[in-house]
PDB file of N, CA, C and O in Angstrom:
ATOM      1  N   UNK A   1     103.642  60.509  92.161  1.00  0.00           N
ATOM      2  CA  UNK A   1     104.933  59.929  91.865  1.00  0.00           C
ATOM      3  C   UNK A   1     105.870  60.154  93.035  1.00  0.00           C
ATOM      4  O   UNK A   1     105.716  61.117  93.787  1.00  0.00           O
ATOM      5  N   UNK A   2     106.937  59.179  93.203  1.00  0.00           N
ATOM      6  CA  UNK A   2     107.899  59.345  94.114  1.00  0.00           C
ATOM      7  C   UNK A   2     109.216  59.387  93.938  1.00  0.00           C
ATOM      8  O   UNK A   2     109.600  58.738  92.965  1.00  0.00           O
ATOM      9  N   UNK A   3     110.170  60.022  94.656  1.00  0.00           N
ATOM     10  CA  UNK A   3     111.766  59.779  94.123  1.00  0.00           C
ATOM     11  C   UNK A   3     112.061  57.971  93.756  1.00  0.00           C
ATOM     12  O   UNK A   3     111.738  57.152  94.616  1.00  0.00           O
ATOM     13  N   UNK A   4     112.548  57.605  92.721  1.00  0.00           N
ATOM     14  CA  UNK A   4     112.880  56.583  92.276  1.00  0.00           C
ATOM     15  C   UNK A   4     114.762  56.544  92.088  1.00  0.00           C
ATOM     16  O   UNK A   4     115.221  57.324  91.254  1.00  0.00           O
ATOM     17  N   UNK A   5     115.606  55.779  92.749  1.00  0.00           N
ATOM     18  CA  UNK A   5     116.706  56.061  92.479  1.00  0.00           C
ATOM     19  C   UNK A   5     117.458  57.007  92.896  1.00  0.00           C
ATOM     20  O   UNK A   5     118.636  57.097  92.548  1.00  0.00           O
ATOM     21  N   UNK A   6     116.793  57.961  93.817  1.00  0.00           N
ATOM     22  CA  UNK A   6     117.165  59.179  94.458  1.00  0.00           C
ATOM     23  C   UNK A   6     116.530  60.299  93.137  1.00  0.00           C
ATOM     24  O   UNK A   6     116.832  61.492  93.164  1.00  0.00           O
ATOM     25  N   UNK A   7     115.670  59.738  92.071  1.00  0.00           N
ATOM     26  CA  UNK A   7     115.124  61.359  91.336  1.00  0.00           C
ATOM     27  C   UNK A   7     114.442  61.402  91.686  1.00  0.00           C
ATOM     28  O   UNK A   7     113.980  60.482  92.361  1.00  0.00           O
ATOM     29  N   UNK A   8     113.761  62.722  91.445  1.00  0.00           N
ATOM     30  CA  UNK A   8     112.410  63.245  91.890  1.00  0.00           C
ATOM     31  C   UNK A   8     111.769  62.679  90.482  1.00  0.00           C
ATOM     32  O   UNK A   8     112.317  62.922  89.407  1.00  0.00           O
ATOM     33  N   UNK A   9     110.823  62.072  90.560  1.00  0.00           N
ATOM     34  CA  UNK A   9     109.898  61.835  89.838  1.00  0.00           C
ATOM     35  C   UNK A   9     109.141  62.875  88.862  1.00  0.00           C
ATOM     36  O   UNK A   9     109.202  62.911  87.633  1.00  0.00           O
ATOM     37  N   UNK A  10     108.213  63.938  89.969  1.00  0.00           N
ATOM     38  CA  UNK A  10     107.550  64.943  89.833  1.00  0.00           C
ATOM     39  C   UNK A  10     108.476  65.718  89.367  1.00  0.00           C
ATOM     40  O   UNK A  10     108.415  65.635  88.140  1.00  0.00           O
ATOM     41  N   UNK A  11     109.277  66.404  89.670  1.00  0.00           N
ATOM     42  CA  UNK A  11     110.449  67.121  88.961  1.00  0.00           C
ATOM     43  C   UNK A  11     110.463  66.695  87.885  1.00  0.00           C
ATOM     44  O   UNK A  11     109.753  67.212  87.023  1.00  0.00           O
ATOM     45  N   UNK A  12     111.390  65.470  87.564  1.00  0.00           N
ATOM     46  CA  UNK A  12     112.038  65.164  86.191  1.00  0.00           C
ATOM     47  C   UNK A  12     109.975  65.545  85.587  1.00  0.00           C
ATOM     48  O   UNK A  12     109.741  66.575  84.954  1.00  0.00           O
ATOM     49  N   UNK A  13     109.055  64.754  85.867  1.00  0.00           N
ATOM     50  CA  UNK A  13     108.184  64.940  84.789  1.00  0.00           C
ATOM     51  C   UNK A  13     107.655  66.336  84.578  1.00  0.00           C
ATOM     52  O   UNK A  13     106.908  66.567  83.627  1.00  0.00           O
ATOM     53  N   UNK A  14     107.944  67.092  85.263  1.00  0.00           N
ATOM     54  CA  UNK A  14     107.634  68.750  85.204  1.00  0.00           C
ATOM     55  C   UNK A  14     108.783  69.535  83.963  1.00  0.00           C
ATOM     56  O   UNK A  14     108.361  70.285  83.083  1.00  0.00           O
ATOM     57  N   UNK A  15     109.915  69.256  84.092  1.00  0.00           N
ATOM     58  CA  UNK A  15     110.998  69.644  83.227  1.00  0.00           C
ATOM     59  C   UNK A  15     110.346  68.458  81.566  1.00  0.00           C
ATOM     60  O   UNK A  15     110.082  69.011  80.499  1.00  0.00           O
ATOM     61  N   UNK A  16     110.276  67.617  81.663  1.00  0.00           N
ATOM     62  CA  UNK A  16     110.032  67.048  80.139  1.00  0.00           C
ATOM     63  C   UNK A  16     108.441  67.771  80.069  1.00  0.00           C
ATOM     64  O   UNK A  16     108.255  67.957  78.866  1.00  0.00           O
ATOM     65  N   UNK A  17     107.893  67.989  80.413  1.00  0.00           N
ATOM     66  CA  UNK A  17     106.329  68.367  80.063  1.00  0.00           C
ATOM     67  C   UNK A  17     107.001  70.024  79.669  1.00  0.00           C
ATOM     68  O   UNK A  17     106.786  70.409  78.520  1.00  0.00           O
ATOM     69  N   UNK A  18     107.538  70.664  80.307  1.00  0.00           N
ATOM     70  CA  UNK A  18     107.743  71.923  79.912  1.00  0.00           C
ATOM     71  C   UNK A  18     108.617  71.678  78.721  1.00  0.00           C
ATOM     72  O   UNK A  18     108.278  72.474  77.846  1.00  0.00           O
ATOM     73  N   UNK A  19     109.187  71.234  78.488  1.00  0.00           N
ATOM     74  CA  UNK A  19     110.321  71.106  76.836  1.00  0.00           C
ATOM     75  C   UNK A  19     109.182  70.688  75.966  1.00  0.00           C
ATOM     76  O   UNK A  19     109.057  71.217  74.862  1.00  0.00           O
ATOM     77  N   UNK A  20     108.286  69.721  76.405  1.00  0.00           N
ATOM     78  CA  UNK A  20     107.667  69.647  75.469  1.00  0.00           C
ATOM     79  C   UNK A  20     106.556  70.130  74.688  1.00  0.00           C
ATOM     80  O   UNK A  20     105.977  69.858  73.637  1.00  0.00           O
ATOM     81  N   UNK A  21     106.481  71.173  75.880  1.00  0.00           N
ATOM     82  CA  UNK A  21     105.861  72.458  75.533  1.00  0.00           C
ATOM     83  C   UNK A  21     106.275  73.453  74.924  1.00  0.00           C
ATOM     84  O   UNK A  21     105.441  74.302  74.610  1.00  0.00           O
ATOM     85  N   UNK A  22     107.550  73.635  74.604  1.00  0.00           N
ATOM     86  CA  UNK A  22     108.490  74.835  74.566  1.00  0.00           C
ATOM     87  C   UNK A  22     108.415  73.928  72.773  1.00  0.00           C
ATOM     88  O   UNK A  22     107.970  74.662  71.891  1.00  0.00           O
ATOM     89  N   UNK A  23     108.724  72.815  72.423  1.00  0.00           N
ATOM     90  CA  UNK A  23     108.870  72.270  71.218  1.00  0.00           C
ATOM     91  C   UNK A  23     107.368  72.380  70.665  1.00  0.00           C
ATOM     92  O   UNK A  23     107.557  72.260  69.455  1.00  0.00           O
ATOM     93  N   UNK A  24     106.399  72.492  70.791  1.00  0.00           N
ATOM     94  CA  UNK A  24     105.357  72.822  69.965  1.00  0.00           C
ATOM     95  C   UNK A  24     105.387  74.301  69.773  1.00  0.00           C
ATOM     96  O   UNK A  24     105.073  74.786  68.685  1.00  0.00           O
ATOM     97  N   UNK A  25     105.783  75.098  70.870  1.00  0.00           N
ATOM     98  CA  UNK A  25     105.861  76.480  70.351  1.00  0.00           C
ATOM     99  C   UNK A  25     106.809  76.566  69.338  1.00  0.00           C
ATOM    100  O   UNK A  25     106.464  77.439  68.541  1.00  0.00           O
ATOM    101  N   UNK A  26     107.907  76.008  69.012  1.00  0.00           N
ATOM    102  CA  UNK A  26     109.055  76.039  68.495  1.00  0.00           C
ATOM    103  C   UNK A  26     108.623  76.100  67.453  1.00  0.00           C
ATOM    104  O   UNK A  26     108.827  77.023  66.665  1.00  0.00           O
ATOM    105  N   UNK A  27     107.787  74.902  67.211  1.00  0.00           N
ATOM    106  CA  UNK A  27     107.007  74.082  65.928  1.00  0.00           C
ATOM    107  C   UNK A  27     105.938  74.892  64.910  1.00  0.00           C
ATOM    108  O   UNK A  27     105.628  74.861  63.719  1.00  0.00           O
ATOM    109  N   UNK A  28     105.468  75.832  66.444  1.00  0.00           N
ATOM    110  CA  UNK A  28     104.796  76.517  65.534  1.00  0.00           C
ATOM    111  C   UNK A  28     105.392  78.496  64.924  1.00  0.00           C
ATOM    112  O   UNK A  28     104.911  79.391  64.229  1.00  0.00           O
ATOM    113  N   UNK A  29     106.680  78.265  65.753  1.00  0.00           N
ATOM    114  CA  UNK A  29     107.191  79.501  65.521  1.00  0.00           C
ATOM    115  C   UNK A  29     107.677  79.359  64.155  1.00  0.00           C
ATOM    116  O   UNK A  29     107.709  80.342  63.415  1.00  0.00           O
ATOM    117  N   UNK A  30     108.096  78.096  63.730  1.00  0.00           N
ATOM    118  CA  UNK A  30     108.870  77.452  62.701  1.00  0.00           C
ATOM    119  C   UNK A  30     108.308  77.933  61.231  1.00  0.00           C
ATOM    120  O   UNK A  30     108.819  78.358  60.196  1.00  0.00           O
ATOM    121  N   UNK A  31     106.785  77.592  61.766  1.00  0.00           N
ATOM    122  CA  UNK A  31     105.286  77.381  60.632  1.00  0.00           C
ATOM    123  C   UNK A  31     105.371  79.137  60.730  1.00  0.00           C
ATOM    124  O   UNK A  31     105.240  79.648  59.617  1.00  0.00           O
ATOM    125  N   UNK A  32     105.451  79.549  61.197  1.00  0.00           N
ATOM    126  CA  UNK A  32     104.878  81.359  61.045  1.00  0.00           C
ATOM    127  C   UNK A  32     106.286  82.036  59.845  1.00  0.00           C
ATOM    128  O   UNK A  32     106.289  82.690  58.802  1.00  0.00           O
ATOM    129  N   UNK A  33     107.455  81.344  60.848  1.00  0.00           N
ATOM    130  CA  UNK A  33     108.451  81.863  59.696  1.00  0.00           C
ATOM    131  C   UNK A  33     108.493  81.898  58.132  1.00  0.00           C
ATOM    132  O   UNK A  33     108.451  82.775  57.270  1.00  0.00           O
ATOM    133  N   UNK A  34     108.620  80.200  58.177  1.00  0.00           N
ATOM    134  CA  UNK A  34     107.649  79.749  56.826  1.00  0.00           C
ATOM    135  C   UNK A  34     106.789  80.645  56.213  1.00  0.00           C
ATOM    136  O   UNK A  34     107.198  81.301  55.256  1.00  0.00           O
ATOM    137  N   UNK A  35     105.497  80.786  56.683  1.00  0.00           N
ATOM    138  CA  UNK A  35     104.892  81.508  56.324  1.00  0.00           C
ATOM    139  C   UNK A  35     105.219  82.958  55.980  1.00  0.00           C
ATOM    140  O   UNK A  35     104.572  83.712  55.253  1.00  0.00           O
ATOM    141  N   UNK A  36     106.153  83.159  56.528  1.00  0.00           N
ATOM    142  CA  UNK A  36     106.367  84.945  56.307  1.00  0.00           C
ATOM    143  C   UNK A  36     107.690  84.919  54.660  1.00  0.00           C
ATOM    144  O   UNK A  36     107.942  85.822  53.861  1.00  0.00           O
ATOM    145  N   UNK A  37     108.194  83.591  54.738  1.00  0.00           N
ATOM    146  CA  UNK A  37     109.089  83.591  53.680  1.00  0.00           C
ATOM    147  C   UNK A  37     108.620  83.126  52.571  1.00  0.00           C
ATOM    148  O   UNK A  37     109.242  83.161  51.509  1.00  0.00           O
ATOM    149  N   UNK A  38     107.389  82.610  52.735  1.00  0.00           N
ATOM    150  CA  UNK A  38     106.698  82.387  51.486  1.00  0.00           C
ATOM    151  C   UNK A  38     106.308  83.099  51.023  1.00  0.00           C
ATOM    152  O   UNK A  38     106.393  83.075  49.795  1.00  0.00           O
ATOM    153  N   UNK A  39     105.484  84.428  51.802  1.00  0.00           N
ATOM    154  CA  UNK A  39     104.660  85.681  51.616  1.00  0.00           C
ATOM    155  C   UNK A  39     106.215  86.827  50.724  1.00  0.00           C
ATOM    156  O   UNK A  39     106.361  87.448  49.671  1.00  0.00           O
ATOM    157  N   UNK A  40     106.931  86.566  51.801  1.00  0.00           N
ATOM    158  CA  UNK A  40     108.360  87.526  50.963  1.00  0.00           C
ATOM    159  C   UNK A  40     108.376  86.756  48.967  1.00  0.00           C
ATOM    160  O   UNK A  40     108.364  87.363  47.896  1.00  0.00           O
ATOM    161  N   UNK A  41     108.403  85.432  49.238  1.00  0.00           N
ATOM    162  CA  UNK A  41     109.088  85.047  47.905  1.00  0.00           C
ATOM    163  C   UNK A  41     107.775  85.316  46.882  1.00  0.00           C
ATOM    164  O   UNK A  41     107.878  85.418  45.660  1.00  0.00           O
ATOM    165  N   UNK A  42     106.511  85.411  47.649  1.00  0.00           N
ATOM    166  CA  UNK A  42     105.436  85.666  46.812  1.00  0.00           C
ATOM    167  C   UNK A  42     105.652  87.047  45.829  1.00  0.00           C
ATOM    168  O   UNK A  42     105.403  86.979  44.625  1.00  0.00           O
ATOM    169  N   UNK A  43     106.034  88.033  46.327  1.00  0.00           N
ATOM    170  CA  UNK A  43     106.598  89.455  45.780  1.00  0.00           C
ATOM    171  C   UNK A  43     107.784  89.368  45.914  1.00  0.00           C
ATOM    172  O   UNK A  43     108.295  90.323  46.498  1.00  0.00           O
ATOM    173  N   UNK A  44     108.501  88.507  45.565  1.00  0.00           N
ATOM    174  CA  UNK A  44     109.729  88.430  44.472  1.00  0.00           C
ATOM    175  C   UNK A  44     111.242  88.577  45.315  1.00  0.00           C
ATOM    176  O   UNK A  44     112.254  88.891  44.689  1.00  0.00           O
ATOM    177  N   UNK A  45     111.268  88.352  46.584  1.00  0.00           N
ATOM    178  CA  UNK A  45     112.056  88.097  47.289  1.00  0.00           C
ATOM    179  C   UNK A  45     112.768  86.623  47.761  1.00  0.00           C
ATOM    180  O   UNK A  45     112.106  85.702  48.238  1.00  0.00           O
ATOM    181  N   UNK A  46     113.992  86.579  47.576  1.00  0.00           N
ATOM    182  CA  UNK A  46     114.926  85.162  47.692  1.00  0.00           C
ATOM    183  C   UNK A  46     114.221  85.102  48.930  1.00  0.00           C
ATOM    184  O   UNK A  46     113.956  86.113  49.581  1.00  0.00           O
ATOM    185  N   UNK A  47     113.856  83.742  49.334  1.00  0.00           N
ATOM    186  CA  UNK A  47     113.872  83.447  50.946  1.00  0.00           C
ATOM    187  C   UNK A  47     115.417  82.884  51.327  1.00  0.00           C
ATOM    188  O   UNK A  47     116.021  83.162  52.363  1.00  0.00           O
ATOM    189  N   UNK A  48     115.915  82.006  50.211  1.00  0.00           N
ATOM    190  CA  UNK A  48     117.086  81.695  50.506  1.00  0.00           C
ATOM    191  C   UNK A  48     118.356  82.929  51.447  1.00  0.00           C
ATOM    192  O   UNK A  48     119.158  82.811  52.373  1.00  0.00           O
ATOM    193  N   UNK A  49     117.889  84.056  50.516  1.00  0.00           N
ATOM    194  CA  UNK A  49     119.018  85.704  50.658  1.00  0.00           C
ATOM    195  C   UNK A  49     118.690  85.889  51.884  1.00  0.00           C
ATOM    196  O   UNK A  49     119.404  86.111  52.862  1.00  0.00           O
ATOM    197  N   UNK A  50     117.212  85.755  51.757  1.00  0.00           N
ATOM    198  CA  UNK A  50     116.610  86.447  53.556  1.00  0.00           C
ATOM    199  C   UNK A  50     116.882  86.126  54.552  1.00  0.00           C
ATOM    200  O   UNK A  50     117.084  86.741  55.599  1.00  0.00           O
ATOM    201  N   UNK A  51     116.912  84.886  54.225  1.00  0.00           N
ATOM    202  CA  UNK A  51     117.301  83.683  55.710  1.00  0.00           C
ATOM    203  C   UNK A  51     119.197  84.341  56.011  1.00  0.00           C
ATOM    204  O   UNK A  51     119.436  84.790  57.132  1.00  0.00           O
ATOM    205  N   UNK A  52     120.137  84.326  55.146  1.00  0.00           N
ATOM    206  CA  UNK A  52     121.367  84.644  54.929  1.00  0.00           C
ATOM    207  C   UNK A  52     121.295  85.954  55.489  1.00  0.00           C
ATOM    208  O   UNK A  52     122.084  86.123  56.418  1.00  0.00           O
ATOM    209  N   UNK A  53     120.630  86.858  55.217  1.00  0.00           N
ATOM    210  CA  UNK A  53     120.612  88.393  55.673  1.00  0.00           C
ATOM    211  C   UNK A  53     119.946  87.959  57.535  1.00  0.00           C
ATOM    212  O   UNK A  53     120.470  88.346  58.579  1.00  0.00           O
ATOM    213  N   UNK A  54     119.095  87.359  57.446  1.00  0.00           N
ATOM    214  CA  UNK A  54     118.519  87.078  59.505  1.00  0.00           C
ATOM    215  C   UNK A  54     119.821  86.577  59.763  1.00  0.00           C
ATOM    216  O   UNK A  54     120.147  87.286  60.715  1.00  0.00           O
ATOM    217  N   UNK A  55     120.635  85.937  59.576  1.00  0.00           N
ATOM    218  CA  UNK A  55     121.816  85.032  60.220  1.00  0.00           C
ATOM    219  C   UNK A  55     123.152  86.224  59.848  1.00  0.00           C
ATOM    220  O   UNK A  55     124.200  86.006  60.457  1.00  0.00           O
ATOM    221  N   UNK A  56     123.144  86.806  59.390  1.00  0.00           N
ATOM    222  CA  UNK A  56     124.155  88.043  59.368  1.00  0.00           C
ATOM    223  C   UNK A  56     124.121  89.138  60.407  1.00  0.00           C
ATOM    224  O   UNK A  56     124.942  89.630  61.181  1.00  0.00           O
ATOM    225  N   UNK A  57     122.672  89.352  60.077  1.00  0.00           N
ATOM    226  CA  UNK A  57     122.205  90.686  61.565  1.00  0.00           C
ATOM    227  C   UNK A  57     122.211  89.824  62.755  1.00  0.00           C
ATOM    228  O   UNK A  57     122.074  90.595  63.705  1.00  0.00           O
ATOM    229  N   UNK A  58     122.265  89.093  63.019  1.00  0.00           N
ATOM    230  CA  UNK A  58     122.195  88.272  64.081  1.00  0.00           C
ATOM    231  C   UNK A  58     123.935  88.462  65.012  1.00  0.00           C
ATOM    232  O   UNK A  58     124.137  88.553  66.223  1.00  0.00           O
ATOM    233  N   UNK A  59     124.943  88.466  63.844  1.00  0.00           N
ATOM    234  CA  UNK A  59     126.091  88.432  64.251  1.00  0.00           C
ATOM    235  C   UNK A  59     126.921  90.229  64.521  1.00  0.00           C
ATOM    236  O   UNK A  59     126.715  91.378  64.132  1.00  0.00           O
ATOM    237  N   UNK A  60     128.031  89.403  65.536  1.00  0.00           N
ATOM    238  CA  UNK A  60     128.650  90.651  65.700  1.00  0.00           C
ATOM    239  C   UNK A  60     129.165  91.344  64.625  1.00  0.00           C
ATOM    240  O   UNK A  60     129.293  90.636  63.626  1.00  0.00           O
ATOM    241  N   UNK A  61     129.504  92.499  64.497  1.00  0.00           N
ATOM    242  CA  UNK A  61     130.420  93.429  63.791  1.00  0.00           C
ATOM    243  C   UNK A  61     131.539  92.798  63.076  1.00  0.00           C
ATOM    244  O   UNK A  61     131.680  92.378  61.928  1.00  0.00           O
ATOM    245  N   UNK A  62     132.188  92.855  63.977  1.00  0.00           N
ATOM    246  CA  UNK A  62     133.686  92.148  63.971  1.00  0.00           C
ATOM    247  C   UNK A  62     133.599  90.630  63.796  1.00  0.00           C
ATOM    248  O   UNK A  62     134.350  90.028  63.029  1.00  0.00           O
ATOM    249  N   UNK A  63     132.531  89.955  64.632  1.00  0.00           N
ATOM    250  CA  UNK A  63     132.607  88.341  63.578  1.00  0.00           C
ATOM    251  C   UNK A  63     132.306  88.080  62.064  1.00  0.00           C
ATOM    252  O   UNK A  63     132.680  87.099  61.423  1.00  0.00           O
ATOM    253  N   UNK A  64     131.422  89.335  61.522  1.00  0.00           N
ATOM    254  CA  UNK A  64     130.929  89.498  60.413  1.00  0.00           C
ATOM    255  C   UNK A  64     131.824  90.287  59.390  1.00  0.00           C
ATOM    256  O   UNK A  64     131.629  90.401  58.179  1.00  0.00           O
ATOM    257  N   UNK A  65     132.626  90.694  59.981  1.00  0.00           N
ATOM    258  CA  UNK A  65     133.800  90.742  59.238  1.00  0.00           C
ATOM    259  C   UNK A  65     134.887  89.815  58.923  1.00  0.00           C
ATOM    260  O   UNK A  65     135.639  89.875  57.951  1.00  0.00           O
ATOM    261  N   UNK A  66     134.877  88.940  59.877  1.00  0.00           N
ATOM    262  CA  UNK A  66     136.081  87.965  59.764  1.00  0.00           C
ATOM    263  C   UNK A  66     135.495  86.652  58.816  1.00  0.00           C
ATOM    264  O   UNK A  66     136.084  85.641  58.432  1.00  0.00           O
ATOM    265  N   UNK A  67     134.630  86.932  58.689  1.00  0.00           N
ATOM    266  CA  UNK A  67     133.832  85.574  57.533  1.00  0.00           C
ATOM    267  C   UNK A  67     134.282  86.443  56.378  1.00  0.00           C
ATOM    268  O   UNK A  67     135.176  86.249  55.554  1.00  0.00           O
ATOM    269  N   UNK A  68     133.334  87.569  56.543  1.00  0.00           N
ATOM    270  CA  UNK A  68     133.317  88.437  54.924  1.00  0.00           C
ATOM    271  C   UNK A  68     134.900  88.217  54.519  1.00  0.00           C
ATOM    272  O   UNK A  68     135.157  87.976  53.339  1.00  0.00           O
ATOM    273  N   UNK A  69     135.752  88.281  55.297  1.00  0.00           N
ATOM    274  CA  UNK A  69     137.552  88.317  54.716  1.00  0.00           C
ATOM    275  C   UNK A  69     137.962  87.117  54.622  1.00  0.00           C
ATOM    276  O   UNK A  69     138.922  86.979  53.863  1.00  0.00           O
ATOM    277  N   UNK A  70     137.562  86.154  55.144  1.00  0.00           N
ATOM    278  CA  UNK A  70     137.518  84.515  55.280  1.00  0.00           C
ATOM    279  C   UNK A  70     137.084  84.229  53.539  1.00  0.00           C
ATOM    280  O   UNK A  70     137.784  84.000  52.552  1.00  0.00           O
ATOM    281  N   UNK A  71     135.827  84.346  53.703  1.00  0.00           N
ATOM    282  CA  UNK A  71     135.056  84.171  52.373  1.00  0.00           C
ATOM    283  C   UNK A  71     135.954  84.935  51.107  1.00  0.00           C
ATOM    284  O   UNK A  71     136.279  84.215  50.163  1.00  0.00           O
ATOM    285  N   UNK A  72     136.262  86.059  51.092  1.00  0.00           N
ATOM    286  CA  UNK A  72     136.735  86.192  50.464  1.00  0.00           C
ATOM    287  C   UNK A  72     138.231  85.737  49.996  1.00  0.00           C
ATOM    288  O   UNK A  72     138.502  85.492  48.821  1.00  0.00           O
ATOM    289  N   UNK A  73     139.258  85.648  51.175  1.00  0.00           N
ATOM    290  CA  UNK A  73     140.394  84.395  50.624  1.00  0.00           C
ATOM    291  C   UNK A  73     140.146  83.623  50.446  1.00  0.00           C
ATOM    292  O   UNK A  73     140.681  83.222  49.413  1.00  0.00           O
ATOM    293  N   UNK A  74     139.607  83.047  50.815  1.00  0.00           N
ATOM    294  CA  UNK A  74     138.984  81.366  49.967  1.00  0.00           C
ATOM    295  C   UNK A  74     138.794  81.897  48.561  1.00  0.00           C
ATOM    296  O   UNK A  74     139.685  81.755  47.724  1.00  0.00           O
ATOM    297  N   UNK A  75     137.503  82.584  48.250  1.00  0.00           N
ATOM    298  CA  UNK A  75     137.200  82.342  47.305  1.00  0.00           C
ATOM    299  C   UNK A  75     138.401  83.528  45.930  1.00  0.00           C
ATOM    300  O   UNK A  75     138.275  83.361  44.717  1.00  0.00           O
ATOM    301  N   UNK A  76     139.133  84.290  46.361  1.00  0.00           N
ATOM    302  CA  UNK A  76     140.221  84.546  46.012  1.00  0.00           C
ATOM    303  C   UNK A  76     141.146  83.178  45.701  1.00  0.00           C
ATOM    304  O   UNK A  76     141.433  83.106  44.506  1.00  0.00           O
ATOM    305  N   UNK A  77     141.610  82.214  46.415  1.00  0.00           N
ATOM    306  CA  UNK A  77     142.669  81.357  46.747  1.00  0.00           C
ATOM    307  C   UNK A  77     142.167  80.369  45.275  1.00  0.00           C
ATOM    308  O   UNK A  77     142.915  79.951  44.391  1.00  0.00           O
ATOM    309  N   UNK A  78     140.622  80.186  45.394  1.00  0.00           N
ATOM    310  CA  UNK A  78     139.977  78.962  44.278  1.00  0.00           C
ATOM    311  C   UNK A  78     140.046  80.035  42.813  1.00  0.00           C
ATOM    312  O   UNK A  78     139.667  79.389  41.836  1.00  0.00           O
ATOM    313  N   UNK A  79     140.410  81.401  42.467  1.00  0.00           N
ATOM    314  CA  UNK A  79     140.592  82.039  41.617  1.00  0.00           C
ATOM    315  C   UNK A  79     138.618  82.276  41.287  1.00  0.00           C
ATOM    316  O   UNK A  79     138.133  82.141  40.163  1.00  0.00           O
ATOM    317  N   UNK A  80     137.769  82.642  42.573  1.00  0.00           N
ATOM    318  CA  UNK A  80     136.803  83.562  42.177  1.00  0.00           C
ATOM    319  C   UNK A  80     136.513  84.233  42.667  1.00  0.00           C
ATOM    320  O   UNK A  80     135.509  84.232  43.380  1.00  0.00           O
ATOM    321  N   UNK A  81     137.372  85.214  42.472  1.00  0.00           N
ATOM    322  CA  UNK A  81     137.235  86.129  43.252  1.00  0.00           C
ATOM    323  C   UNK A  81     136.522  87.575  42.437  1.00  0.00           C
ATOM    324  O   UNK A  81     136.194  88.649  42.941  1.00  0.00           O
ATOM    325  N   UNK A  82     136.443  87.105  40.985  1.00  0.00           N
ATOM    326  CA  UNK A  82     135.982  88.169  40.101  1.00  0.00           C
ATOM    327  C   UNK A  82     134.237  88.821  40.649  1.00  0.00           C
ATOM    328  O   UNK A  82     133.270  88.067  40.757  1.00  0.00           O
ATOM    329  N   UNK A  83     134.177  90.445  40.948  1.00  0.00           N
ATOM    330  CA  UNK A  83     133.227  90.734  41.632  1.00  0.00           C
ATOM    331  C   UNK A  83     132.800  90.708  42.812  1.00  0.00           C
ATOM    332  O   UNK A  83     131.786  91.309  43.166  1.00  0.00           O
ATOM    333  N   UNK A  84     133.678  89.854  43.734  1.00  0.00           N
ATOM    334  CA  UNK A  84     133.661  89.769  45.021  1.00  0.00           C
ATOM    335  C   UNK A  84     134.296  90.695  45.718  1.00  0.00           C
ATOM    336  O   UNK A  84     135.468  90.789  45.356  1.00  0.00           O
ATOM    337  N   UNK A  85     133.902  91.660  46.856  1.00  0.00           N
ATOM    338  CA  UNK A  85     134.117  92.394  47.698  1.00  0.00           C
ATOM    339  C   UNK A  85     135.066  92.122  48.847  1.00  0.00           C
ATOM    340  O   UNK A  85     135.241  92.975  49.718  1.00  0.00           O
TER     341      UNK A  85
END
């Protein structure tokens, strides 16, 4: 292949062959997760909670506080706040 237009040809097709490599791993990182949340819900675990608990530890301290107080005026403001922390 040759520059076309001033691109590199070989380039650009080196960068899409690698993404599209990186998207089957993705694909199959996807399938393992799956799999591990099915195995959780098999012995009686929410996958829904789990997924919510990975996306919590994921976050900062302090951003994870400002939802938790977020969440809670809101749901204070709509009057349910009964049991909520």
């Amino acid at each position: 292949m040759s520059d076309v237009g001033g691109i590199s040809a070989n380039q650009l097709k080196t960068f899409i062959e690698r993404i599209e490599r990186l998207e089957e791993e993705k694909a199959a990182v996807l399938e393992h997760i799956r799999d591990v949340l099915a195995e959780a819900k098999g012995t009686g675990f929410d996958a829904k909670i789990i997924r919510k608990v990975v996306k919590i530890r994921k976050m900062e301290t302090q951003d994870r506080r400002e939802e938790e107080e977020l969440l809670s005026l809101y749901l204070s403001a709509l009057g349910m706040d009964e049991g909520v922390e």
